[in-house]
Structures are given as structure tokens and as C-alpha cells.
N, C-alpha and C positions, 0 to 999 in steps of 0.2 A: 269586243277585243279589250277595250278598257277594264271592264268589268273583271273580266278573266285575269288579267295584267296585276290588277290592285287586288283581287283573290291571292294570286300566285304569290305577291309582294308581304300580304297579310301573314301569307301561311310561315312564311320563311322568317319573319321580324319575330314570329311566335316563338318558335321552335329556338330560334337564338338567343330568344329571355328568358324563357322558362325553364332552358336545361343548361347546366353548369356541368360539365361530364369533361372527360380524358380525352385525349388524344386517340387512346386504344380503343374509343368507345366503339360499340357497331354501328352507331347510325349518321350520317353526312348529307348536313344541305351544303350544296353550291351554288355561287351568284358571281357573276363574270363580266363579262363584255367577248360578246366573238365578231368572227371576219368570217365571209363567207365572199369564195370565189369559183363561179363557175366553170366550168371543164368542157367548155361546147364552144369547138372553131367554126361553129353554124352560126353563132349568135354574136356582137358586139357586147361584150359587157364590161364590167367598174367593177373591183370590190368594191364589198359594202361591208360597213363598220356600222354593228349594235350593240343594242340591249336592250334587256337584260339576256342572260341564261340562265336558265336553273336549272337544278336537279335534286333528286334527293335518292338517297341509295343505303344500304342496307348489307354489312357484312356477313356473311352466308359460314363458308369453312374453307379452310387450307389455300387463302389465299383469293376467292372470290366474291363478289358481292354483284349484289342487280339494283336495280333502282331504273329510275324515270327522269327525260331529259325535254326540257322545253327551251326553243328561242326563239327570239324574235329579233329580224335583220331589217334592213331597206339595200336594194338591190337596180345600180342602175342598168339595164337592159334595152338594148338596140335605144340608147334616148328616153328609155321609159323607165318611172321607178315604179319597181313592184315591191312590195310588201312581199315578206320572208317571215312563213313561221314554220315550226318544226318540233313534230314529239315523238320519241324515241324511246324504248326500252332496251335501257343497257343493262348488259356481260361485262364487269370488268375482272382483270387477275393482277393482284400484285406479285411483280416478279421479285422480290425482296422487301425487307422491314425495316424499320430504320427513319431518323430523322430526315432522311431524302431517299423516295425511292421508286423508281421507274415504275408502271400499270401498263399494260395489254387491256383493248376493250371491243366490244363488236355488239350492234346492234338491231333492230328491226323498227321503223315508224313510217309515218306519213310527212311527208313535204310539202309546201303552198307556196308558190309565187304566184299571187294577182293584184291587182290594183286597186283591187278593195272586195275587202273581207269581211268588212260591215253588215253589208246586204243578202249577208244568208250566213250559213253555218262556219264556222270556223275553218276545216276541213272539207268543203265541198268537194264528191266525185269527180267531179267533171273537172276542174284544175288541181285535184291534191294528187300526188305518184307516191305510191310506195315504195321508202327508201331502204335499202342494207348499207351498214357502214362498217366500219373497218379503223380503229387508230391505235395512238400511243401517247403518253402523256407523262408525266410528273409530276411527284406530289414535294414539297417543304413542309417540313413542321416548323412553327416559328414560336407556339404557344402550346400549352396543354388541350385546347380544343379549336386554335386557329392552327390554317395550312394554306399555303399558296400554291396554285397549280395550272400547268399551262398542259395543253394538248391539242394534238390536232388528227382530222379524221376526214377520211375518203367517202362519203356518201355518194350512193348510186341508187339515183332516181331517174329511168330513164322514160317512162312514162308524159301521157297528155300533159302538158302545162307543168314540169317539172323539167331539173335539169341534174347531171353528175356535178359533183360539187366540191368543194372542200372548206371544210370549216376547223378554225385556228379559236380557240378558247383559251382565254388568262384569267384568273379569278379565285374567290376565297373560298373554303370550305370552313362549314364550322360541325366537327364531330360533337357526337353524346350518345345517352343511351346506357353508358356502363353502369356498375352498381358501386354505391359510396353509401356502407353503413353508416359508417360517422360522419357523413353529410361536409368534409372538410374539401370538398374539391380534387380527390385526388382517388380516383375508382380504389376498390381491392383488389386489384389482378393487381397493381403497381404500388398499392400500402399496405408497409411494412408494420401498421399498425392500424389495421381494417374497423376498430370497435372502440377508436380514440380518437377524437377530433387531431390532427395534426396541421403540419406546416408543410407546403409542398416541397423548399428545401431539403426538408429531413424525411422524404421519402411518405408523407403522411403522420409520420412522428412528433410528438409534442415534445415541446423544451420546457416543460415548468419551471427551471428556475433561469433559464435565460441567459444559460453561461453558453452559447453554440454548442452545445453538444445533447441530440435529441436524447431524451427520456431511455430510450431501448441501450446505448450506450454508455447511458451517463451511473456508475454506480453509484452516486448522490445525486438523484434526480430532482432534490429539492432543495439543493445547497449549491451554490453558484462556483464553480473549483476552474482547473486546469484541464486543457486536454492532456499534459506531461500524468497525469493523476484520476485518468479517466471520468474527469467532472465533479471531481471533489475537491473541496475547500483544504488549504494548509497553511494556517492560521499563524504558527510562528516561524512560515520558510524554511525549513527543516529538508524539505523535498519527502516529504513522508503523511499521506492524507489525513488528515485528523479524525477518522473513523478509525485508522490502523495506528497513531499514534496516543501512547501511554500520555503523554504527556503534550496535549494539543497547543499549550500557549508557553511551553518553553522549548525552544531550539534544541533540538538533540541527535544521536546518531541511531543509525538502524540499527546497530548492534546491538543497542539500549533500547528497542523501542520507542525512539524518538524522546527519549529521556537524558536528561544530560548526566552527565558526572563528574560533578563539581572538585570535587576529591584526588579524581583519576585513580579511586580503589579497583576498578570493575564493576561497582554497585553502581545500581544506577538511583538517581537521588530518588527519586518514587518512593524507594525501601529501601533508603539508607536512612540508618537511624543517628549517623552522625556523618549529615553529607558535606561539611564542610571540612573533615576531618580523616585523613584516609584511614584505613580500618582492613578487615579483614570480612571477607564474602559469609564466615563463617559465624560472624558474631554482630550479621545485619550490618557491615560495613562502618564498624565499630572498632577501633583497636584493642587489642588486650590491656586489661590492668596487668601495670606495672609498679609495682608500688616502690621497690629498690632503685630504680631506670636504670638498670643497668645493661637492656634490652633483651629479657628476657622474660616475656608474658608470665606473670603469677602461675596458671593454669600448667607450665611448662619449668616453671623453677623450682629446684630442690629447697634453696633458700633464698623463700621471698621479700625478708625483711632486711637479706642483705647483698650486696653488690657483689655479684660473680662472673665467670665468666661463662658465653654458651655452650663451650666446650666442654664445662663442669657443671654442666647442667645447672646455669644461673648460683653456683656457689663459689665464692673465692677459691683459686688454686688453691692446693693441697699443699701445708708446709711441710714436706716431706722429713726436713732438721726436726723441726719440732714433734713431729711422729715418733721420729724414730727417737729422741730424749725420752717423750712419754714412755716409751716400750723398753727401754734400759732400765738398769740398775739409782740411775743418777735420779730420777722420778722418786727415789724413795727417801725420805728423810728418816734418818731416826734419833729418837727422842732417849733421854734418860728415863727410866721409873720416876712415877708420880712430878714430870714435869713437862712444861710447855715449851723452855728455852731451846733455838738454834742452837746448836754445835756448830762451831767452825769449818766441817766436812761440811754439815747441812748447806750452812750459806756461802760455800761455793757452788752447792750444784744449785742455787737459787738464782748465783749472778752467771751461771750457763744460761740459766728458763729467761733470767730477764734479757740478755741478748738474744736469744730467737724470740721472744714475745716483741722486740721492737724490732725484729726483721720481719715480723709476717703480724704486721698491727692492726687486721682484722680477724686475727687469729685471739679465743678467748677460753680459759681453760676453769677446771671446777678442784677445787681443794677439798680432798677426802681426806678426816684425822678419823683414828683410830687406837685401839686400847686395848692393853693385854685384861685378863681376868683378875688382876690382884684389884682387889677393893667389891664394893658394892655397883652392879652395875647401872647405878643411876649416878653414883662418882664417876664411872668408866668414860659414861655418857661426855658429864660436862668435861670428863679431861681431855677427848676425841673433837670436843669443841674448840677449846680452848686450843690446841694445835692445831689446826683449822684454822681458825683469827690469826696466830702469830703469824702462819706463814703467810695468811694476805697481806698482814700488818709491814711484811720487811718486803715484800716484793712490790707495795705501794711506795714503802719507803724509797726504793729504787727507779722511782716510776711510773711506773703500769699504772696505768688506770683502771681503777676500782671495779666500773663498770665490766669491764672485761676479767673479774675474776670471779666467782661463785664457790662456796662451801658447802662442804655436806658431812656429815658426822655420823658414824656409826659403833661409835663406842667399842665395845669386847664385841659384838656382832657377828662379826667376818675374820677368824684365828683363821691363822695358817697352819697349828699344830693344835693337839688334843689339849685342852685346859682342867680335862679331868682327873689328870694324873702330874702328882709333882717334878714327876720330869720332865711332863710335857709344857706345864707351867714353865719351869727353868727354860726350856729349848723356845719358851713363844719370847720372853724376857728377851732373850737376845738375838732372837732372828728378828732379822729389819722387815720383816712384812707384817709382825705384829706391832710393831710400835715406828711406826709410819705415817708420812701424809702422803697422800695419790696426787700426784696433779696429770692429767688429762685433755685432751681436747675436747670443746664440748661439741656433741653430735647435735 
């Protein structure tokens, strides 16, 4: 009996070192303490309180498994104590799954009460009955391969030296069996990562960088992040992962890909090429040359060297007085033959041109002298010149600055009548378009 006891004791210490398996696994040793109380108003008897129990049992399908049940009791009887042992082949069915959940069981074995079982077979004929039993039980999971479980069961041994009986078991199970490729503790039927050592936490999943978020969920599985960012790092607080952001180590917005913009052009600094400076998306976040300021982009001004308005497409308004003198009679000076002197008519309409040249003082105009055909026309020339100079000469005298006047000389060049014929001579003599200075606005 000893023997068999430290066999029974051996096999079970085995089986619970050597296998590290699941909860789900198929295979369950049990080891307990039971109560056996007999069911005979023939007999005086005591429950008896032992141990061990065991068993070891083996899930089958949809809910059943079998397995093998041995115990051993002390049993007091009419004043006598008998020795109690019993083996059994169990039927069980789990009537649901779960961290807690009720079994149906039903069995066949033999039953011994003597007073010593030393002396011959374990199971001797003459005092062993053959039992059927009948119970119900409970299992807890409290661990991946520990379970707590209590039950109890109707044996009917009515037989020689046997009694109907009932036995009440409480005790640990330890499951295994199942398959764990990656040897991490936690079978494949319930790892979500069967071919990767894992964590039982995370389902069998590994955490490589140790931020709580397993590997299978983590889309930086090797950079340490946020669960807000599904396990990835965000380096300047942005709220934007540094995988997905443009610019990892400066604070920025999503709109920008996590870029700032220093500027508040719309550019975001990345690819602005002047980010401290707002600008325009279209010239890399760079503003237009302006070379006049007078807010009118070069690229977009008529006249860029000088201050207009945008309405006149970057050119000073239009002096519309001084238009309209150019385009008059009063625009024409005319000169005597063979000289350069103002006339008195002349330098009234000069002191008209100098009151609108200092009404409209970004307004700047060009002096065209000109010459009838009498003389040589390299004389013509310089006398077309020379009225030219005078009239800048008296309209500086008046004022104007210089700058703002330019000459141009075209000698006999440009008649207004035929110079081939003497009376067409005579008619250029004194029509004012031949002997003339232009003044003009300059375009």
C-alpha cells in the first residue's frame, strides 16, 4: 500500500514539473483530501476524513473526458477502523466553459473496506464490491494550469464487505498537454502569437520595446510611444507620431504635417524658404520683390521702379490735367527761324506744364525739339537740340527738377508738310508743328 501511495505521489509530482501547459490543455491530474460517509442503517459508522485522492483524466470532445480515480480513507465502523480504498473509471461532461463551471460524472470501480490490506492484494475478492457511482462537481480556474474543485458522488457498492457510500472531494487540479510552439507558456488555441515567445498578458504577444502595448498592436513595435498613438513615440508633443510627422523634433500642426509655421504664411517651415518671413505658397513661402514698396509685387507692377497704386497696376495715378496739356495745342512751342529763344506765348504755356508738373511730382516728361528743312541737315540737327536744352533750361529755371525732364532731338526729321516744294517750305516755316518742342509724358 505504501509502495503504491509513493508510486501514485511520484507520478503526480512528475507530471506537474515537467509540463507547463494552459488551462485549455486536455490532460488533468487531481490531488485532494475526501470524506467518505456510508449509507447503511445496518451498520454504526463516523465519517472518515482522508488522503490522498487522485486522478488523472483526459479531455476527449464536445464536452467529455475519462480518466482514472483512486483514494484512500480510514473509516470508523461499528468501533472498528477500516481502511478505505477505491479505483474508479470516470465519465465526466462539462456542462459549460468558463473560469467556473459545473461537470456531470458517472463511473465503474472496485471498493475495499478491511482492516488490513497489507496481507494480500490490494483489491482482494472476498472483501473488494464492485461500485457504480453517480455525481456532480465544480471546477475554478484560478491560474493558467491550476483549478480548485470540489464534488461529490453517490457510490453503490452493495456487495460482500462493501458498503453504499458517499464521497465528498475538494482539491487541486493541475491541467497540460496543450501545444506551445513558442514554448512561452501560453498554448496556440489562446496565442495570438503562436511562433513568438510572448507574455501571458498580451495574449502570447511580445512587447519589444516595453511601452504596454504587445507587438501585434503596437505600430512602432520597437520604439517605446503612447497608447493615444498606437505605440509610437512623439518626440516634440505635437500629438502627431513621429513616424507620421514631417518634422519629429519641432512642435507643429496636422495640417502642416506636424511642421510649424513660423511665419503663419501656410508654408509650413520644412519648405519655406524664408520661414521667418511671411511670403507667398507660390514663391516657396517667400514674398515677392518689391523694389518701389509700394505694395505691389515687381512680377505684378507696370512700374517697378516706381511707387503706384494697385489699382493702376503698381503705377502712379494717371495725371489726367497733364494728359490732357500734352494732347493740346499748348504742348507746342514755337520758335522763330534759325533760333532757340522762348517767345513770350512759348513761356506761358511752360508756366501751365510747370503748375501741373508740381501737381502730379511723380509725373516726368521728355522735350522733343525739332526743325524745319532750311539749312543743312546736320545744322537742323544741332538747332532741334538746342530748343531742346532751352526749354529744359527755363522749366528748371522754374523748378522742376532735372531729373524728371529728358530730351530728344530730331532735327528736319518729322515735317508736318512737304519740304520739297517752296511752298511747302513756306507752310512748314510757319505751321507750329514744324518748329516746335513736344513735351510728353514719359511711358
Amino acid at each position: 500500500m505504501k509502495k503504491l501511495y509513493s508510486s501514485i505521489v511520484l507520478l503526480f509530482v512528475t507530471l506537474t514539473v515537467t509540463n507547463a501547459q494552459t488551462s485549455e490543455s486536455p490532460w488533468a491530474v487531481n490531488i485532494g483530501a475526501n470524506l467518505v460517509s456510508i449509507q447503511d442503517d445496518s451498520v454504526d459508522s463516523k465519517t472518515g476524513i482522508g488522503v490522498p485522492i487522485l486522478s488523472l483524466s483526459r479531455y476527449i470532445a464536445a464536452g467529455f473526458s475519462i480518466g482514472a480515480q483512486y483514494s484512500i480513507n480510514s473509516v470508523d465502523l461499528n468501533s472498528t477502523d477500516l481502511n478505505y480504498t477505491s479505483i474508479e473509471a470516470i465519465l465526466k461532461y462539462n456542462i459549460s466553459e468558463g473560469k467556473v463551471y459545473p461537470y456531470l460524472f458517472t463511473g465503474y470501480g472496485l471498493t475495499n473496506f478491511a482492516k488490513n490490506t497489507e496481507s494480500g492484494a490490494l483489491f482482494p475478492s472476498t472483501v473488494s464490491g464492485r461500485t457504480y457511482l453517480g455525481g456532480v462537481g465544480l471546477n475554478f480556474q484560478i491560474s493558467d494550469h491550476w483549478n480548485i474543485n470540489a464534488s461529490s458522488a453517490y457510490k453503490s457498492s452493495s456487495e460482500r464487505g462493501s458498503y453504499n457510500h458517499l464521497q465528498h472531494v475538494v482539491g487541486f487540479s493541475y491541467v497540460f498537454g496543450a501545444q506551445d510552439t513558442d514554448k512561452d507558456g501560453v498554448s496556440d488555441k489562446n496565442d495570438v502569437c503562436p511562433e513568438i515567445p510572448g507574455l501571458k498578458e498580451f495574449e502570447g504577444c511580445p512587447d519589444t520595446d516595453g511601452d504596454g502595448i504587445p507587438d501585434n498592436k503596437d505600430a512602432c513595435p520597437e520604439e517605446a510611444g503612447s497608447a493615444e498613438l498606437n505605440g509610437c513615440p512623439d518626440a516634440d508633443g505635437d500629438g502627431i507620431a513621429d513616424k507620421d510627422d514631417a518634422c519629429p523634433n519641432a512642435a507643429g500642426s496636422e495640417a502642416m504635417n506636424g511642421c510649424p509655421d513660423s511665419d503663419g504664411d501656410g508654408v509650413a517651415d520644412n519648405t519655406d524658404k524664408c520661414p521667418n518671413e511671411a511670403g507667398d505658397p507660390a514663391n516657396n513661402g517667400c514674398p515677392w520683390s518689391d523694389r518701389d514698396g509700394d505694395g505691389v509685387a515687381d512680377k505684378d507692377d507696370t512700374c517697378p521702379d516706381e511707387k503706384g497704386d494697385a489699382a493702376n497696376n503698381g503705377c502712379p495715378a494717371v495725371p489726367e490735367k497733364l494728359v490732357a496739356f500734352l494732347q493740346g495745342e499748348n504742348s507746342i512751342l514755337l520758335f522763330s527761324a534759325d533760333s532757340a529763344d522762348i517767345t513770350e506765348i512759348s513761356d506761358a504755356k511752360l508756366k501751365e506744364l510747370n503748375d501741373l508738373l508740381n501737381s502730379y511730382p511723380n509725373a516726368a516728361v521728355i522735350i522733343e525739339g525739332h526743325a524745319s528743312s532750311d539749312g543743312s541737315m546736320e545744322y537742323n540737327q544741332k538747332l532741334s537740340e538746342k530748343r531742346a536744352d532751352s526749354v529744359k533750361a527755363a522749366l528748371i529755371a522754374k523748378g522742376i527738377d532735372a531729373a524728371r525732364l529728358d530730351t530728344a532731338a530730331y532735327g528736319e526729321t518729322k515735317p508736318v508738310e512737304d519740304n520739297n516744294t517752296s511752298k511747302g517750305r513756306a507752310a512748314n516755316r510757319r505751321v507750329k508743328f514744324e518748329r516746335r518742342v513736344e513735351i510728353r509724358v514719359v511711358e
